[in-house]
C-alpha atoms as one frame of an Amber mdcrd trajectory, in Angstrom:
protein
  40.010  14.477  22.891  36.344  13.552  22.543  35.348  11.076  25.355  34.603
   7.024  23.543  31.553   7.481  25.413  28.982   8.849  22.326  25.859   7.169
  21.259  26.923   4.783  19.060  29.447   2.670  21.182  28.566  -1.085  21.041
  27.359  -1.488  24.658  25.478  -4.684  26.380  21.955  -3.624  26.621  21.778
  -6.146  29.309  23.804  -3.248  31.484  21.767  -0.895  30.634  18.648   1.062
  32.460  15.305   1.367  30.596  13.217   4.451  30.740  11.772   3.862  33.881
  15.322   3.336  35.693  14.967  -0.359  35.832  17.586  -2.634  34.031  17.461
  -2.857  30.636  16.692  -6.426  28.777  18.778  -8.086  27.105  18.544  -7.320
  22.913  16.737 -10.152  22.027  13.476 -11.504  20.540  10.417 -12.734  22.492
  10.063 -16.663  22.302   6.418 -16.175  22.460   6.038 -15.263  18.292   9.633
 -14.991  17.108  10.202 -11.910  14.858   8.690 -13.206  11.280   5.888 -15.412
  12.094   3.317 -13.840   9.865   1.206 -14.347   7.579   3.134 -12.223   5.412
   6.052 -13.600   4.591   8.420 -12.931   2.309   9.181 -15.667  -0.721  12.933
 -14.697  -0.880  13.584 -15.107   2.850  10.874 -17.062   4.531  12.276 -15.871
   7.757  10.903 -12.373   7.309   7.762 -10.587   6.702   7.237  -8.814   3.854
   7.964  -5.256   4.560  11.247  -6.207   5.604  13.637  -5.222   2.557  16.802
  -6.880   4.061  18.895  -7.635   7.582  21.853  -9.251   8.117  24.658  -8.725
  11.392  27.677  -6.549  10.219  30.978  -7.244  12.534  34.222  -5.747  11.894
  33.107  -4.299   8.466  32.004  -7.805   7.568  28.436  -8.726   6.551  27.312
 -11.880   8.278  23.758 -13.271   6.818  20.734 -14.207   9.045  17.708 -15.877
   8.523  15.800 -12.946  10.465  16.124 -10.724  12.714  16.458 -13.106  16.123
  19.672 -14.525  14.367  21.437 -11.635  13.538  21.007 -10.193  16.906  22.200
 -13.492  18.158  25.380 -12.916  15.827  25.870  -9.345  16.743  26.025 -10.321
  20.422  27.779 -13.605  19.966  30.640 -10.218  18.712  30.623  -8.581  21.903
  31.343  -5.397  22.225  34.260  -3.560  20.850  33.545  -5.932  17.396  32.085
  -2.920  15.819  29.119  -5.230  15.568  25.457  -3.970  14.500  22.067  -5.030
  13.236  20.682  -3.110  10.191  17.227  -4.144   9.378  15.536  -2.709   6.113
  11.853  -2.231   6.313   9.924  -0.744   3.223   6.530   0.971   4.512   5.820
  -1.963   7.131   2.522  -2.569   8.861   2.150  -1.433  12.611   2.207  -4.955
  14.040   5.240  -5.723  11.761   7.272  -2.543  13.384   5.624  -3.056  16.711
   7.636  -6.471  16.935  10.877  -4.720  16.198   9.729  -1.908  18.534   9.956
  -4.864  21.051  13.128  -6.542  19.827  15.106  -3.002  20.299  13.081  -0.993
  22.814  11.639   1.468  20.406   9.620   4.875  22.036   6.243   4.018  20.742
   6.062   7.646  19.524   8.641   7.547  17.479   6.949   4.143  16.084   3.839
   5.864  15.517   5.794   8.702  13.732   7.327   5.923  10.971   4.610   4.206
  11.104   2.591   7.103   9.500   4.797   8.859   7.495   4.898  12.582   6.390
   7.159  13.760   8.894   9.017  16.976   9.011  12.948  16.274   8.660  14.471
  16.166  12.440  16.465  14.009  15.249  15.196  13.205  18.575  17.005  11.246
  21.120  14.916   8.544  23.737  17.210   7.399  26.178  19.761   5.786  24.093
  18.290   5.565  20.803  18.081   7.911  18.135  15.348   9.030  15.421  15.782
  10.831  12.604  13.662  11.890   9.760  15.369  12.584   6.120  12.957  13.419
   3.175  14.254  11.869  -0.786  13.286  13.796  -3.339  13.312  12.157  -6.965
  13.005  14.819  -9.981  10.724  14.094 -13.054  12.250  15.872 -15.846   9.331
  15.091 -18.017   7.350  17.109 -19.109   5.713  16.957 -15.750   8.650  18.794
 -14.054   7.304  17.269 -10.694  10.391  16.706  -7.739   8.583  13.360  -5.779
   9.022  13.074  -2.128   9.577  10.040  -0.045  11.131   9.681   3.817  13.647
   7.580   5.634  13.098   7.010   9.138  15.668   5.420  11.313  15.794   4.227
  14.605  19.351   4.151  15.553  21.002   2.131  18.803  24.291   1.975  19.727
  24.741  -1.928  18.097  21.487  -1.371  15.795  19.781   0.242  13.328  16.185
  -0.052  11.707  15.505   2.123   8.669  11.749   2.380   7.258  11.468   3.947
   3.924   8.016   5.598   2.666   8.027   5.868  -1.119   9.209   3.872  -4.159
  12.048   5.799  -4.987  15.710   6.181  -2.914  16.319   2.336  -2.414  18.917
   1.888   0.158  19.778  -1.645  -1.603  22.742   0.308  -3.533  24.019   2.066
  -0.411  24.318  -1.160   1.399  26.223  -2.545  -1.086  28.598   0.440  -1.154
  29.047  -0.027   2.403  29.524  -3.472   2.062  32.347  -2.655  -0.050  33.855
  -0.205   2.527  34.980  -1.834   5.606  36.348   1.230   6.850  33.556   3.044
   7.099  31.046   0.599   8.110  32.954  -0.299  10.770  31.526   2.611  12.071
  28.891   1.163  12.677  25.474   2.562  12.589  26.888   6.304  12.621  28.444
   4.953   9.192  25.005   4.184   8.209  23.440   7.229   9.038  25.966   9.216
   7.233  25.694   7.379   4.022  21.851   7.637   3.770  21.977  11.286   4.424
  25.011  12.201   2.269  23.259  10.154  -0.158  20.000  12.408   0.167  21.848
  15.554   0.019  23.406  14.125  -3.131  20.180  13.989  -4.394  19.372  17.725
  -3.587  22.034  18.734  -5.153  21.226  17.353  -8.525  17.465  18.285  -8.387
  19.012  22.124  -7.319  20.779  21.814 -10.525  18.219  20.321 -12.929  16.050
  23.147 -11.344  18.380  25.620 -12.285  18.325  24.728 -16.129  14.733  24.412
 -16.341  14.564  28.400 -14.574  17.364  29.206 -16.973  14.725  27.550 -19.998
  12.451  29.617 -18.285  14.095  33.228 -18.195  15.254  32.688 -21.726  11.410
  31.849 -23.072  10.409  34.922 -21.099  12.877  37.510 -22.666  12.407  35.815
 -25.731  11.043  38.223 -28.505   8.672  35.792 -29.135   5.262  36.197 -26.916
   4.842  32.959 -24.671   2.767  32.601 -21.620   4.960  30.914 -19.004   3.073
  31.512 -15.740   2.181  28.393 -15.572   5.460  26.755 -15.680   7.328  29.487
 -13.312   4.428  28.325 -10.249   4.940  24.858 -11.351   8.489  25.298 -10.317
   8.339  27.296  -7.346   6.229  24.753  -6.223   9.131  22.349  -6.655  11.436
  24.979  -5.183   9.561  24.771  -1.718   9.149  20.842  -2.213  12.963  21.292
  -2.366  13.483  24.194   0.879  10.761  21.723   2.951  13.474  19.187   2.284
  16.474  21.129   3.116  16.422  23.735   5.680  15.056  21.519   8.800  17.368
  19.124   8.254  20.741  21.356   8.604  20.142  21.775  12.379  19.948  18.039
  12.913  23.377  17.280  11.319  24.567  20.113  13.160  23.396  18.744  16.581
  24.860  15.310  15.852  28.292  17.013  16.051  27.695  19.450  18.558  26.424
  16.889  20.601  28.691  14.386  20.138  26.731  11.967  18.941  29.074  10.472
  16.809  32.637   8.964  17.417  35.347  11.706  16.504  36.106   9.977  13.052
  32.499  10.726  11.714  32.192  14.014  12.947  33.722  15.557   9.722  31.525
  13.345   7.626  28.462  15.401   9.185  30.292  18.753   8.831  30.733  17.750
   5.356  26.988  17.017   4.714  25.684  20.134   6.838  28.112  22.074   4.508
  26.570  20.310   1.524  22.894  21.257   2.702  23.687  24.846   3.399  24.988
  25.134  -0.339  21.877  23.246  -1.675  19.906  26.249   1.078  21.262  28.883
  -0.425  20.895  27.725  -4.065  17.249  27.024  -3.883  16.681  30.641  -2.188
  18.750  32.306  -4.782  16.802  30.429  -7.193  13.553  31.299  -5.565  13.902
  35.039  -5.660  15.311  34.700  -9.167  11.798  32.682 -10.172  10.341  35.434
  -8.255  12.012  38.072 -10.683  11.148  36.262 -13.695   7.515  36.370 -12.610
   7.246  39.816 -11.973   8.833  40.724 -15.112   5.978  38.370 -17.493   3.720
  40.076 -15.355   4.773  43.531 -16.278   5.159  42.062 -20.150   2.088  41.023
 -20.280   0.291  44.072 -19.015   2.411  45.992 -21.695   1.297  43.528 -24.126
  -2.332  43.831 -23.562  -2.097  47.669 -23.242  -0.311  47.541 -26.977  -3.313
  45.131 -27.925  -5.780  48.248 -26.523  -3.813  50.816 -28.361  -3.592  48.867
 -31.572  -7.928  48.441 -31.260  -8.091  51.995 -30.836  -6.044  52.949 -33.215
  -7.893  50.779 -35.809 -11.156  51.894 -34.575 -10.761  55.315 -35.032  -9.507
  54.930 -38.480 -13.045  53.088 -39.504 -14.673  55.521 -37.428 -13.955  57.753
 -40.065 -15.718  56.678 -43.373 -18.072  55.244 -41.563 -19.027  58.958 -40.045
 -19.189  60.411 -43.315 -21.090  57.517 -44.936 -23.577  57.670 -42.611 -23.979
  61.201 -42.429 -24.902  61.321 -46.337 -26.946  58.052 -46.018 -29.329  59.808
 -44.092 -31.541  60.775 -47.491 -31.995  64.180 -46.540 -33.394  66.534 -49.515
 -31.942  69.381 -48.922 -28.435  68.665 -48.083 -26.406  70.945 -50.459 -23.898
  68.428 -51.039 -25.663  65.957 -53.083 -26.279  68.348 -56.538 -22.750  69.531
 -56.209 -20.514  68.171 -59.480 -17.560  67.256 -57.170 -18.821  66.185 -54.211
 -18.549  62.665 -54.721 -14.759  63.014 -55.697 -14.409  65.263 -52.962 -15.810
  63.257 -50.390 -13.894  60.255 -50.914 -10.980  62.300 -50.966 -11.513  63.432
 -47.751 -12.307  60.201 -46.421  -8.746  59.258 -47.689  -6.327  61.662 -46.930
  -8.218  61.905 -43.092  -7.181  58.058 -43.130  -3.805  58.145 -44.617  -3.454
  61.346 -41.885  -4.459  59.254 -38.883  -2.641  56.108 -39.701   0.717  58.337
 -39.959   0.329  59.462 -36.791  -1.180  55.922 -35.104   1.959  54.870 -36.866
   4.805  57.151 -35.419   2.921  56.968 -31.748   3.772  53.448 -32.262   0.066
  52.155 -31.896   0.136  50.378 -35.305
């Protein structure tokens, strides 16, 4: 049996050591300028500034509302441990000051701060001290005429009774999967593993449909391409293996982290098959987008090769019609040339004859431009 000792058991911060070896303080907020006392403030709940989407205490599966952040900690220790109690603040692209409070509040490594701060982070999971960070990219799929797969991130910071996500982007709200989790006791009793799962499973859901919508515009693709029809789809096929590596960016870096969070134990038992299941999930979407890629590749390759064929058709066909003018055009100029004595010009058939020759040379020529396949 796994030991209860993982990352996300509900512990008293007060008990624990900070970085430098020294007792931890308490979770709490400073009294000097109380979490929310800015200038921008929010006009649905005063209590917080703007960037902050939602927070609220969750104890025993329960959602328990708080004015800001100070309260819900209050609530979540007011639990104890053992409650299954957490803090989930929601923060959508915050200002530095507004994360450097919470950095306070929960003992956040500035680096990691800096790294949500900014954005544009490669998918990964670190661990400092007790607290993790992880990095998962959204993707949202135009399927405009555009064909463009959007990127956004969610960062989260996430304690053993906490968890602070920061979202970059206007797509992937996390409003619907707190609600879902509101509606599953079971699971968010978890507590901020629970979390974690359900915005990366919710991600990786996300992959998976843009894999598939990818797939039937390549299969658009390689039928347009085959098509007897000429079309020039070269733009298109870059346009989406440009989306296919917007995709693979997404994907491959973050199957290691879900791997490590159940190799290392980072999770209580109960989840750990939740994060086999989404590892499992990304591999699939891994391998789809690859097998996709080198399919995109194919199709490439073989508009390439009809379009070289095409043009060296178009060539033949110009020769072919060239050297049927070239004809007439010889022997009209060679008797426009007003000679006197060209023996030709008093004879009583030569006129007949000529044209006759400059006819059945034609008809010859075309015949054989024709069986060559030229015209």
């Amino acid at each position: 049996m796994r030991s209860g000792n993982t990352l996300f058991t509900t512990l008293n911060r007060s008990a624990r050591l900070d970085r430098a070896g020294r007792p931890a303080r308490p979770l709490r907020v400073s009294a000097a300028r109380p979490l929310g006392a800015d200038p921008r403030l929010r006009g649905d709940r005063p209590g917080l500034p703007a960037s902050v989407i939602d927070c609220a205490a969750y104890v025993g599966g329960r959602r328990l509302d708080a004015a800001d952040v100070a309260e819900a900690v209050r609530l979540v220790r007011a639990a104890g441990a053992g409650a299954g109690a957490f803090v989930w603040v929601g923060l959508h692209e915050p200002h530095a000051d507004e994360l450097a409070e919470l950095a306070t509040v929960f003992d956040l490594h500035k680096l990691a701060v800096e790294d949500a701060v900014h954005a544009h982070q490669r998918p990964k999971l670190e661990r400092y001290d007790d607290t993790l960070f992880s990095v998962v990219k959204t993707l949202r799929y135009r399927s405009d005429s555009s064909e463009v797969v959007e990127s956004g991130e969610i960062m989260a910071f996430i304690g053993p009774d906490f968890i602070v996500t920061v979202r970059h982007g206007e797509h992937f709200s996390l409003r619907p999967i707190r609600r879902a989790l509101e509606a599953d006791a079971e699971l968010l009793a978890q507590g901020p593993a629970g979390v974690l799962h359900a915005i990366a499973d919710r991600a990786v859901d996300d992959y998976l449909s843009i894999a598939d919508a990818l797939q039937e515009a390549l299969d658009e693709v390689e039928s347009s391409v085959f098509a007897p029809e000429r079309s020039n789809d070269v733009e298109r096929i870059y346009q989406l293996k440009r989306e296919l590596i917007e995709l693979k960016r997404a994907v491959a870096p973050l199957i290691q982290p879900m791997r490590d969070i159940v190799e290392r134990e980072l999770v209580p038992e109960e989840m750990s098959e939740y994060f086999r299941d989404v590892e499992d999930h990304l591999t699939r979407v891994k391998e789809h987008v690859e097998a996709c890629d080198e399919l995109l590749t194919s199709i490439l390759q073989a508009h390439l090769a009809q379009v070289t064929a095409a043009e060296s058709q178009d060539q033949r066909r110009m020769t072919a019609w060239v050297g049927l003018f070239a004809v007439p055009t010889a022997i009209a100029g060679i008797y426009g040339m007003n000679f006197d004595h060209m023996p030709e010009l008093n004879f009583r058939y030569g006129y007949p004859l000529t044209v006759l020759a400059i006819v059945g040379v034609c008809v010859f020529m075309w015949w054989r431009f024709r069986r060559n396949g030229w015209i």
